[in-house]
N, C-alpha and C positions, 0 to 999 in steps of 0.2 A: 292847290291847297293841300290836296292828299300828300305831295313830294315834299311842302315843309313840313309838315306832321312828321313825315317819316324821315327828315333828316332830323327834327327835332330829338327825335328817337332814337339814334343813332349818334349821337352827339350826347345825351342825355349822361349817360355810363361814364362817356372817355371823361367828362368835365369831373363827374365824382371819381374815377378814379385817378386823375389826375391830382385834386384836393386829397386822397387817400394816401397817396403818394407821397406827398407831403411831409404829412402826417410820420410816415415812416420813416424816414429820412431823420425827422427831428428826433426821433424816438433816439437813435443812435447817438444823439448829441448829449444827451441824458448822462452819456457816459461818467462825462466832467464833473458833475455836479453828484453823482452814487462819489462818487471817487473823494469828494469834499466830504462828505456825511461817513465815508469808510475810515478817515483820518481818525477821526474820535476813537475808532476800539481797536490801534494799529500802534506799537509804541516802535516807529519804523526807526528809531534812533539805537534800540537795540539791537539792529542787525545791520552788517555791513553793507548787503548787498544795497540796501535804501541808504544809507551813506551815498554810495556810488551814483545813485540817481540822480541825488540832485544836483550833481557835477557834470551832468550830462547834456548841458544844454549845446555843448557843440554839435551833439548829434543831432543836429537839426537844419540838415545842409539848403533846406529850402523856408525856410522861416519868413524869408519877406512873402511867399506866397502865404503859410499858413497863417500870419497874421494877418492878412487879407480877408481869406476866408473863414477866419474866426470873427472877425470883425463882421463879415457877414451872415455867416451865422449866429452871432449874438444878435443882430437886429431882428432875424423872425423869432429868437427864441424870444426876445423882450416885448416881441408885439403881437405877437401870436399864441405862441405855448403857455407863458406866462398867465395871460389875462383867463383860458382855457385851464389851466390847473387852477388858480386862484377859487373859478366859479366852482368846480369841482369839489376844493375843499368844503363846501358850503352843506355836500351829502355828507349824511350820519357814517360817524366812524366803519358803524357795521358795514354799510352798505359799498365803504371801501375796501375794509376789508376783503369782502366778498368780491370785489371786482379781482382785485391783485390775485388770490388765490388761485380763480380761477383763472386767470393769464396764468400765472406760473405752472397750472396743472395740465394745459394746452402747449408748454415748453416739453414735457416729460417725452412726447420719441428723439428728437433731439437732443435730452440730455443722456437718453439710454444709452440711443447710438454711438455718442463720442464717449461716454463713460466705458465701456466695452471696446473702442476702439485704442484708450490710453490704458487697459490690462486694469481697470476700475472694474474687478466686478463685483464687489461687496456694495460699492455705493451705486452700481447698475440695478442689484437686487433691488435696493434701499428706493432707488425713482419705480422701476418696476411692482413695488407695495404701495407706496404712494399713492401711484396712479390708481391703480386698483380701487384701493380705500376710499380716494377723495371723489373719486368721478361715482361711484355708486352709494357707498357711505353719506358723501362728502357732498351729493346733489352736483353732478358736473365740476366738484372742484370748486364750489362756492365756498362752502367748509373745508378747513387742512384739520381735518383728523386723526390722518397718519402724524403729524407733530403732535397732537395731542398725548398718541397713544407712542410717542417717544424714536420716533423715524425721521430725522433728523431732513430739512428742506437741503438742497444744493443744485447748484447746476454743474454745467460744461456745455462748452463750445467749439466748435473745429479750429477756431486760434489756438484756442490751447490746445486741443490737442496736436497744431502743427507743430507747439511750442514743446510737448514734450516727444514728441517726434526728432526735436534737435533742430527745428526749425529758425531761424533767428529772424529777429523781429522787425530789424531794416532800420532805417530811419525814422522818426517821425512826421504823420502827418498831420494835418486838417485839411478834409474832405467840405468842398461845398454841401451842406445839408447834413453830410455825415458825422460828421464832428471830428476831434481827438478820435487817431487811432494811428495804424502803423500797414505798411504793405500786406504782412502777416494775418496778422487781425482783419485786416479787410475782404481776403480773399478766403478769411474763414465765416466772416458774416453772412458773406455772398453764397459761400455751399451752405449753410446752414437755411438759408432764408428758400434758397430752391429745394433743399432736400425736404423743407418741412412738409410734413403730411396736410396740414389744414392748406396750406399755400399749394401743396400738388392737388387737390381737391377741389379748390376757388379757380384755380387755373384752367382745371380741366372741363370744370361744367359752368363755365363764363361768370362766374360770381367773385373777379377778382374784389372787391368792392369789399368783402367779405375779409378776406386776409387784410386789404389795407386798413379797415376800421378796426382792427386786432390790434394793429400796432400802433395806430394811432391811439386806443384806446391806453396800451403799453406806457406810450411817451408821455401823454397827460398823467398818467397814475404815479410813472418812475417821478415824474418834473413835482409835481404835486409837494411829494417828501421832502424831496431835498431842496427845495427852494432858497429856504428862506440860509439855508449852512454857506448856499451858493453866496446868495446877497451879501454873506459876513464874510466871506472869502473875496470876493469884487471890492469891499469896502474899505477892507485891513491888508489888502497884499499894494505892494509897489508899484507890480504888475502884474495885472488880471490874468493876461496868457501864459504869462511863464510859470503862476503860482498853480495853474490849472494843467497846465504840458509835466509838472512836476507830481503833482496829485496822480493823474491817470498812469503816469508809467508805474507811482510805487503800486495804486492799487494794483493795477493790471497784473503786476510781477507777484502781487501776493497773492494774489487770486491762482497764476499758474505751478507757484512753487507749493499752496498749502492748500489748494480746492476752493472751490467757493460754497462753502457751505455759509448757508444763511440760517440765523435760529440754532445755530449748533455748534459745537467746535472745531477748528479747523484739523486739516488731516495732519497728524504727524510724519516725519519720517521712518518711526518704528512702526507707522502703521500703512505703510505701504510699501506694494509689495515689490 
């Protein structure tokens, strides 16, 4: 009896972090659908470079695979994340709020790092106050104070900064679980998700469970927003994969070419350096 207890116990962890797991993965898929909701404040018709996208579908030398696995990745996001954001929206606005802030205030070594690493150090400061503000101000990043008091939100990721490294982007994928993304992008997610501090923390003192209900948490919150832009996008395009492989690259390119500042405005080229 003592030996299944104790494998019971041991078994216990791998089964939740395996469902954590999960969780994370989808968080990634999320991408597609931030990318549908970003269309709205992007007039991508004025710039060439979004011209050129969406003639890019040759780039896409494996597409009988990606449409595979978009096809399966749509069925856990419709069965899964879906019915999980849905319930979600059900909490008071504030109480969402407060969730998102403080995820995005648990992004801030990560955004340092790569803002510093792409010669960003005005918007390095800029996360570096933030953080300060939100996490004591701000109760752990429940409250964005720092936007309050006029400190504009944004991130950064090691894609992009491979991307301004001169990195190129590859082809396009879909990753099982992972979603929409590109060689580039993927193997900046990957250093960003190891380098991260809460994640070297949970790792270190057997509490992955901990980092994966982060992201899980991430993926219900990002899916939550953008749901319903997703739904009118699946509804009114031709083709659901194409109109979404088309969305993600403009976002993604306007995200590397002008910052991703969220709640603020984007970085110009007279202002950087």
């Amino acid at each position: 009896m003592g030996s299944m207890n104790n494998s019971s116990n041991v078994w216990r962890p791998r089964v939740l972090s395996i469902l954590m797991a999960l969780f994370l993965a989808l968080g990634s898929f999320v991408v597609a659908a931030d990318s549908a909701k970003a269309q709205n404040d992007i007039d991508y018709s004025l710039d060439d470079d979004f011209e050129d996208i969406a003639d890019e579908g040759s780039d896409d030398p494996y597409e009988s695979f990606n449409r595979a696995m978009f096809t399966f990745n749509n069925f856990f996001m419709t069965y899964l994340l879906k019915p999980l954001a849905t319930a979600y929206n059900y909490a008071p606005e504030i109480t969402r709020d407060g969730v998102r802030n403080a995820l995005d205030n648990l992004d801030s070594p990560n955004n340092l790092v790569n803002d510093m690493l792409q010669g960003e150090f005005i918007r390095a400061m800029q996360i570096a106050e933030r953080a300060v503000i939100n996490t004591t101000v701000g109760v752990g990043g429940i409250m964005d104070v720092a936007s309050d008091l006029g400190i504009p939100k944004h991130s950064a990721d090691f894609g992009q900064t491979l991307a301004i490294w001169g990195v190129g982007e590859g082809p396009y994928l879909v990753l099982p679980f992972f979603g929409p993304t590109n060689p580039r992008d993927a193997i900046g997610l990957g250093v960003d998700s190891v380098g991260d501090p809460l994640n070297l923390w949970a790792r270190n003192t057997d509490r992955e469970a901990i980092g994966y209900g982060r992201f899980g948490a991430t993926a219900i919150d990002s899916y939550s927003r953008v749901m319903d832009d997703l739904e009118v996008i699946e509804e009114t395009s031709i083709d659901f994969y194409a109109a979404l492989r088309s969305l993600s690259r403009q976002h993604r390119r306007h995200q590397i070419k002008y910052g991703k500042y969220e709640g603020g405005p984007p970085v110009t080229d007279a202002e950087k350096p």
